[in-house]
KOLTORPA-147251 format. One record per atom (N, C-alpha, C, O): residue in three letters; residue number from 1; chain; y negated, z negated, x negated; atom name. Coordinates in steps of 0.001 Angstrom, whole numbers, plus 500000, padded with zeros to 6 digits. Each point is the difference from the previous one (the first is absolute). Layout:
N
> type	seq	mol	c2	c3	c1	atom
> ALA	NUM	A	Y	Z	X	CA
...
//
This chain:
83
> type	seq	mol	c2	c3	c1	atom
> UNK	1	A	501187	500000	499147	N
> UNK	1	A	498813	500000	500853	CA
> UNK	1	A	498761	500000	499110	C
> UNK	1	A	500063	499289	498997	O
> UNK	2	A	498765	501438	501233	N
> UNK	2	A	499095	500335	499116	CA
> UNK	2	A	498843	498975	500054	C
> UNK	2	A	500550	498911	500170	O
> UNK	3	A	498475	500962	499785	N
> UNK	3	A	498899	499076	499778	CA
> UNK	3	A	499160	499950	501257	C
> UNK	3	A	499868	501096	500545	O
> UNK	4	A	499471	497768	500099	N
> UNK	4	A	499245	500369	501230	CA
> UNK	4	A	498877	500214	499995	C
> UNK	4	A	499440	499169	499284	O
> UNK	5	A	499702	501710	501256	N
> UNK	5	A	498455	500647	499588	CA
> UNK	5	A	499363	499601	501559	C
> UNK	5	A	500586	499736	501050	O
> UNK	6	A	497731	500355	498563	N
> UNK	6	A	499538	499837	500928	CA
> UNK	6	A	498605	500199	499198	C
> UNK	6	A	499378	499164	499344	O
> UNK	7	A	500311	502239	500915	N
> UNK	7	A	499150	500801	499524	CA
> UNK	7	A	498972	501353	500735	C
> UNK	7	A	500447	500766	500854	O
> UNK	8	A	498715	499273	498824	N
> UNK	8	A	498925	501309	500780	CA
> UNK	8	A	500345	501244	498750	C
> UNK	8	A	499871	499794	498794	O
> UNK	9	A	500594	501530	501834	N
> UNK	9	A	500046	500756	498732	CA
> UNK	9	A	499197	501240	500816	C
> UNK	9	A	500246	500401	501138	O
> UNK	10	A	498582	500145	497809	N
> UNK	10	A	499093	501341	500101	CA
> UNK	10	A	500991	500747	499501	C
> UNK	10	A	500781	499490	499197	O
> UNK	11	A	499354	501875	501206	N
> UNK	11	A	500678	501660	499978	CA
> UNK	11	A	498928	500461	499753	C
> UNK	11	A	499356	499720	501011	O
> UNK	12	A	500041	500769	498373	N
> UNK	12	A	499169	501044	499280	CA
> UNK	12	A	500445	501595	500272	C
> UNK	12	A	500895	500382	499246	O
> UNK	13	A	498785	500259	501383	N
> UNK	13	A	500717	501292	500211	CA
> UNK	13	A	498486	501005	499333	C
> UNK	13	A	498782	499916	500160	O
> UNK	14	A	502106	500957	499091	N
> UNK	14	A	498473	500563	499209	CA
> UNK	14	A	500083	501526	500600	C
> UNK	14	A	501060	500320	500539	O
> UNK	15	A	497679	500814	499380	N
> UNK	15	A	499830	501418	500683	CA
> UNK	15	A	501868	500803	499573	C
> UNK	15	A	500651	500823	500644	O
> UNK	16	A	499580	498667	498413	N
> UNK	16	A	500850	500580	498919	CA
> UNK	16	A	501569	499173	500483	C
> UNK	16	A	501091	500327	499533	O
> UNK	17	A	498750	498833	501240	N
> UNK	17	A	501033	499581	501106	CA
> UNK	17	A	500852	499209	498696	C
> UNK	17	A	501229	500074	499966	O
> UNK	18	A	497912	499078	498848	N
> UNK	18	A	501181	499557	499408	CA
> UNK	18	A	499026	498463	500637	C
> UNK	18	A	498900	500019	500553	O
> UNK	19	A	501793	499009	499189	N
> UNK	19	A	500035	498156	500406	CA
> UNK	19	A	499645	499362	498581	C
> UNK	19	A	499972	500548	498898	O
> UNK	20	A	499801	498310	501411	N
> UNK	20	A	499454	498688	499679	CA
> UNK	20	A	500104	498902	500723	C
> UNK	20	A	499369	499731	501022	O
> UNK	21	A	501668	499450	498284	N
> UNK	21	A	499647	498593	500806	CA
> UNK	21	A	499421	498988	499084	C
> UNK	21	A	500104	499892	498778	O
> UNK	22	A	499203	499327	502175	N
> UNK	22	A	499405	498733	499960	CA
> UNK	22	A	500798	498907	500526	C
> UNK	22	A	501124	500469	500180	O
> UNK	23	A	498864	498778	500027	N
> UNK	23	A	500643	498572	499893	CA
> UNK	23	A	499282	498411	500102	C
> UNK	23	A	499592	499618	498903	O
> UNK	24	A	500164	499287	502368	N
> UNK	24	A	500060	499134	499403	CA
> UNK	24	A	500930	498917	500635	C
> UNK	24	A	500580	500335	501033	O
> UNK	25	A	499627	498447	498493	N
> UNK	25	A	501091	499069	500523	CA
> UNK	25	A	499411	499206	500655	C
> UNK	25	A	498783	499831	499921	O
> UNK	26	A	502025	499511	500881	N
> UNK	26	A	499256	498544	500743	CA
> UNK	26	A	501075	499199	499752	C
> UNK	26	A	501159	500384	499848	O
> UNK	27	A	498468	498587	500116	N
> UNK	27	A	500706	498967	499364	CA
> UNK	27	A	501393	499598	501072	C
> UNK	27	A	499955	499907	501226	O
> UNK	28	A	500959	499946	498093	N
> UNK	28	A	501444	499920	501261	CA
> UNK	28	A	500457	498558	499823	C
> UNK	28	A	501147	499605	500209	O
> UNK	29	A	497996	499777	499449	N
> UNK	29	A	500371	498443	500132	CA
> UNK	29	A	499716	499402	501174	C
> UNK	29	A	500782	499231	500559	O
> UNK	30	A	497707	501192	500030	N
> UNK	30	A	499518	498896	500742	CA
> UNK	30	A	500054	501089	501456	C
> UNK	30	A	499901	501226	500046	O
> UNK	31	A	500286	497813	501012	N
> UNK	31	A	500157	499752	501387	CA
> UNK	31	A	498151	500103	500717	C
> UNK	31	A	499843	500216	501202	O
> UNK	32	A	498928	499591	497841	N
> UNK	32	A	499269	500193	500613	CA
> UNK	32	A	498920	501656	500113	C
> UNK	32	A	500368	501083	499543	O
> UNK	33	A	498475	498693	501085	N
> UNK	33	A	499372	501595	499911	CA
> UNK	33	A	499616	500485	498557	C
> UNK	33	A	499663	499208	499119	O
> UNK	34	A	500391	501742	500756	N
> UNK	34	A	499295	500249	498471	CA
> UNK	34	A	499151	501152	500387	C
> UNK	34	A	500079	500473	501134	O
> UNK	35	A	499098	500005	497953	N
> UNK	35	A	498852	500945	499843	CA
> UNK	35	A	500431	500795	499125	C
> UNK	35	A	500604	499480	499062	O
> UNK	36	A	499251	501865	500945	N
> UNK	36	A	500442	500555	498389	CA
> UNK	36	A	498898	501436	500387	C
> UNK	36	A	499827	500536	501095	O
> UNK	37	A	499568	499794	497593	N
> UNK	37	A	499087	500937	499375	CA
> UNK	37	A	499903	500500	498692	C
> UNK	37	A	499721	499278	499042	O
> UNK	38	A	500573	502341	500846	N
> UNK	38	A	500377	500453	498762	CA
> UNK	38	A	499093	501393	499653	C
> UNK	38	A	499768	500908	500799	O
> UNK	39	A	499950	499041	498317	N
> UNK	39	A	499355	501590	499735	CA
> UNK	39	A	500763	501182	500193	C
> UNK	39	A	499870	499126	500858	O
> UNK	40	A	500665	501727	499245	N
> UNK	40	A	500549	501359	499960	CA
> UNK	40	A	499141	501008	499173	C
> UNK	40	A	499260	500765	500619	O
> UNK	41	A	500783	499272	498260	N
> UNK	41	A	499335	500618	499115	CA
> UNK	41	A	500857	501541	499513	C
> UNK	41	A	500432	500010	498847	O
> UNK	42	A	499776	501130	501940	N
> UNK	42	A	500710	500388	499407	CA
> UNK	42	A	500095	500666	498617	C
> UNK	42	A	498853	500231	499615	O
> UNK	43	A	502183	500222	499369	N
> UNK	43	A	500105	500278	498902	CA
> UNK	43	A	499534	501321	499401	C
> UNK	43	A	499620	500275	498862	O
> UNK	44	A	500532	500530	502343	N
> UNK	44	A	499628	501406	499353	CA
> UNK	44	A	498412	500264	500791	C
> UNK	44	A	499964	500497	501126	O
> UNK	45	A	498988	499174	498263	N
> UNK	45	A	498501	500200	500517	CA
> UNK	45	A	500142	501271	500103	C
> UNK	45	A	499151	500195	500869	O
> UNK	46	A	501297	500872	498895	N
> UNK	46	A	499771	501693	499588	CA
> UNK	46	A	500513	500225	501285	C
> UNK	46	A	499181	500672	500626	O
> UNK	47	A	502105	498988	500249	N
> UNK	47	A	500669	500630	500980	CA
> UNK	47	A	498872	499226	500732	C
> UNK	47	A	499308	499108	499509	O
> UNK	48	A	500596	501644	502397	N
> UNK	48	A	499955	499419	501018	CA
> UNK	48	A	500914	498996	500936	C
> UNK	48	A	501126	500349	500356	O
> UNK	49	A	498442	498677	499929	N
> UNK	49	A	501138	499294	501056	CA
> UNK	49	A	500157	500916	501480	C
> UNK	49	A	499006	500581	500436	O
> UNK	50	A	501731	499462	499969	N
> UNK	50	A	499892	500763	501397	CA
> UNK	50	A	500399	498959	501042	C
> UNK	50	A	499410	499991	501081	O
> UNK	51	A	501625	499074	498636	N
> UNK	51	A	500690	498863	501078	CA
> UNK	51	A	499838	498980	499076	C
> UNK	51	A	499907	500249	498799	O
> UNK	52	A	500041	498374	501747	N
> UNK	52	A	500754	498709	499977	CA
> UNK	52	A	500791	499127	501011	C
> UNK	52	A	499621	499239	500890	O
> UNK	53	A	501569	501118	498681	N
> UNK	53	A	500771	498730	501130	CA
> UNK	53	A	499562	498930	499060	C
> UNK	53	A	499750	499813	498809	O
> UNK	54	A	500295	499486	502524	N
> UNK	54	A	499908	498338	499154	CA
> UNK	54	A	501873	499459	501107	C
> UNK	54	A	500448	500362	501088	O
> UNK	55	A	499975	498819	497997	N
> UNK	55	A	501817	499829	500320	CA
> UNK	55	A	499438	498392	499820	C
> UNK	55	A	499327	499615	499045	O
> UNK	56	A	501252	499281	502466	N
> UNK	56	A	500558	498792	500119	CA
> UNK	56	A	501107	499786	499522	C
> UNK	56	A	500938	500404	500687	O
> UNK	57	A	499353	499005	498190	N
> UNK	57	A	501231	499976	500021	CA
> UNK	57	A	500771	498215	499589	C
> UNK	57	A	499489	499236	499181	O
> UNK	58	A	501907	500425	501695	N
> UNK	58	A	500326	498535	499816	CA
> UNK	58	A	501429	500493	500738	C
> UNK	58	A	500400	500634	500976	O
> UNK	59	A	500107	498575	497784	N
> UNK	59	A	501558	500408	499910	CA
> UNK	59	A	501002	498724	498943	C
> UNK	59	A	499611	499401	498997	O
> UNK	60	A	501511	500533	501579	N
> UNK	60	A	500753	498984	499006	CA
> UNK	60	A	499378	498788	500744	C
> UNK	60	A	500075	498889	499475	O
> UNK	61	A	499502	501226	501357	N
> UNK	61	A	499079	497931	500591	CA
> UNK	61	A	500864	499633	501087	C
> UNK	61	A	500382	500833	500823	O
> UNK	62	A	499990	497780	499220	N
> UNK	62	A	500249	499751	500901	CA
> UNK	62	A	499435	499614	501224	C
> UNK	62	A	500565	499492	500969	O
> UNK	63	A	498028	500863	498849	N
> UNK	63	A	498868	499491	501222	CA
> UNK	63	A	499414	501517	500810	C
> UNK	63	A	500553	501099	500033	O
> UNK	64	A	498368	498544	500466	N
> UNK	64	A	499866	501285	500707	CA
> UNK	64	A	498304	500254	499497	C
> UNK	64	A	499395	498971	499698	O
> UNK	65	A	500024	502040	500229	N
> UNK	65	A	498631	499953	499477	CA
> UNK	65	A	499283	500950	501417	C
> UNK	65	A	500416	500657	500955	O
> UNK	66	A	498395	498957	498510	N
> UNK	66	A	498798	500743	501034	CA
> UNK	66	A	498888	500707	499167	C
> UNK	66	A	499189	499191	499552	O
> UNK	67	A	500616	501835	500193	N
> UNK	67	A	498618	500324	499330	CA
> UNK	67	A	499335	500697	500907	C
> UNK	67	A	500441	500892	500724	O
> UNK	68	A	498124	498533	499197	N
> UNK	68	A	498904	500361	501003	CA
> UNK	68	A	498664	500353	499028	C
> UNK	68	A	499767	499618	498853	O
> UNK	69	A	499500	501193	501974	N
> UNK	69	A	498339	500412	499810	CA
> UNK	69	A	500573	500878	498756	C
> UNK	69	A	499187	499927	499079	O
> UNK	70	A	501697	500706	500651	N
> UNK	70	A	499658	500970	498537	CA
> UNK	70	A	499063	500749	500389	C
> UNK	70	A	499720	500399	501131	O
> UNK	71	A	499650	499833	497570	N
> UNK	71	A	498961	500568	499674	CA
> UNK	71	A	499780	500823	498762	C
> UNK	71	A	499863	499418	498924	O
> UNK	72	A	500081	502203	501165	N
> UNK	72	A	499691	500448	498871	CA
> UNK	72	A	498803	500794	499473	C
> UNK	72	A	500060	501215	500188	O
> UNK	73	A	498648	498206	499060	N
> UNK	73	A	499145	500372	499805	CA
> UNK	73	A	499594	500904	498859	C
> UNK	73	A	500484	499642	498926	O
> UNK	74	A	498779	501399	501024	N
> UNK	74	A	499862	500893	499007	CA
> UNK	74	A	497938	499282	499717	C
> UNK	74	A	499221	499579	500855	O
> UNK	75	A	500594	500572	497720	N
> UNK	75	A	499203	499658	498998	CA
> UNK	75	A	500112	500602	498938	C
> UNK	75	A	500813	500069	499078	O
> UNK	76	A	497953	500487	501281	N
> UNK	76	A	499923	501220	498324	CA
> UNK	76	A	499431	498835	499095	C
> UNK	76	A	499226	499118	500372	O
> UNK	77	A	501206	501020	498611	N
> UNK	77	A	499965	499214	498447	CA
> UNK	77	A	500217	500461	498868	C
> UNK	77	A	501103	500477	499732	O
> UNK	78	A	498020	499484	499480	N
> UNK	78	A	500272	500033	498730	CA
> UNK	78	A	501087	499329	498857	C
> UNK	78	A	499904	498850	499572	O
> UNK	79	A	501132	502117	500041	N
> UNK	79	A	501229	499338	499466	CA
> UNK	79	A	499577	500129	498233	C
> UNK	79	A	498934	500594	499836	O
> UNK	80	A	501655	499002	499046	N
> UNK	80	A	499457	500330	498648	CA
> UNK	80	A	501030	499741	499580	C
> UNK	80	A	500589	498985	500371	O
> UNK	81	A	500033	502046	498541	N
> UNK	81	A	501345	499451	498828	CA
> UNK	81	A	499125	500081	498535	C
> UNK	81	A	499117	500702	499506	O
> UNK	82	A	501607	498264	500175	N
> UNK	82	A	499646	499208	498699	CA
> UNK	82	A	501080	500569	498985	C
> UNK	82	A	501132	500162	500457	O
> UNK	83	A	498646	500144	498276	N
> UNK	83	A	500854	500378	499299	CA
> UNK	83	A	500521	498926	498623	C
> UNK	83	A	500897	500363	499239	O
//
């Protein structure tokens, strides 16, 4: 039996129909609400994004989960690589 997750994952679908995922976890210990917020920065600035699924995902638990109000916001920003 594999490991239990309980995670938000971004699909990145680019003009060029290749993917990108993003990823983040929520903690699978605790029984109460949590908040979770992550950048989606994707990797290739040169391609266009065309889609994002955003994926609920909770599996391996023995409890039952609820996720409410998602929300996915776009914000143009300035990104910089450092060498």
């Amino acid at each position: 039996m594999g490991a239990r997750f309980f995670c938000l994952t971004a699909n990145l679908i680019y003009t060029d129909n290749s993917t990108e995922l993003k990823s983040m976890s929520f903690n699978v210990q605790t029984s109460e609400w949590q908040y979770l917020a992550f950048p989606i920065v994707p990797e290739h600035p040169e391609k266009t994004v065309k889609t994002v699924q955003v994926i609920a995902s909770f599996g391996r638990n023995p409890n039952t989960v609820l996720f409410d109000n998602l929300t996915l916001t776009r914000e143009d920003a300035q990104s910089y690589t450092y060498n």
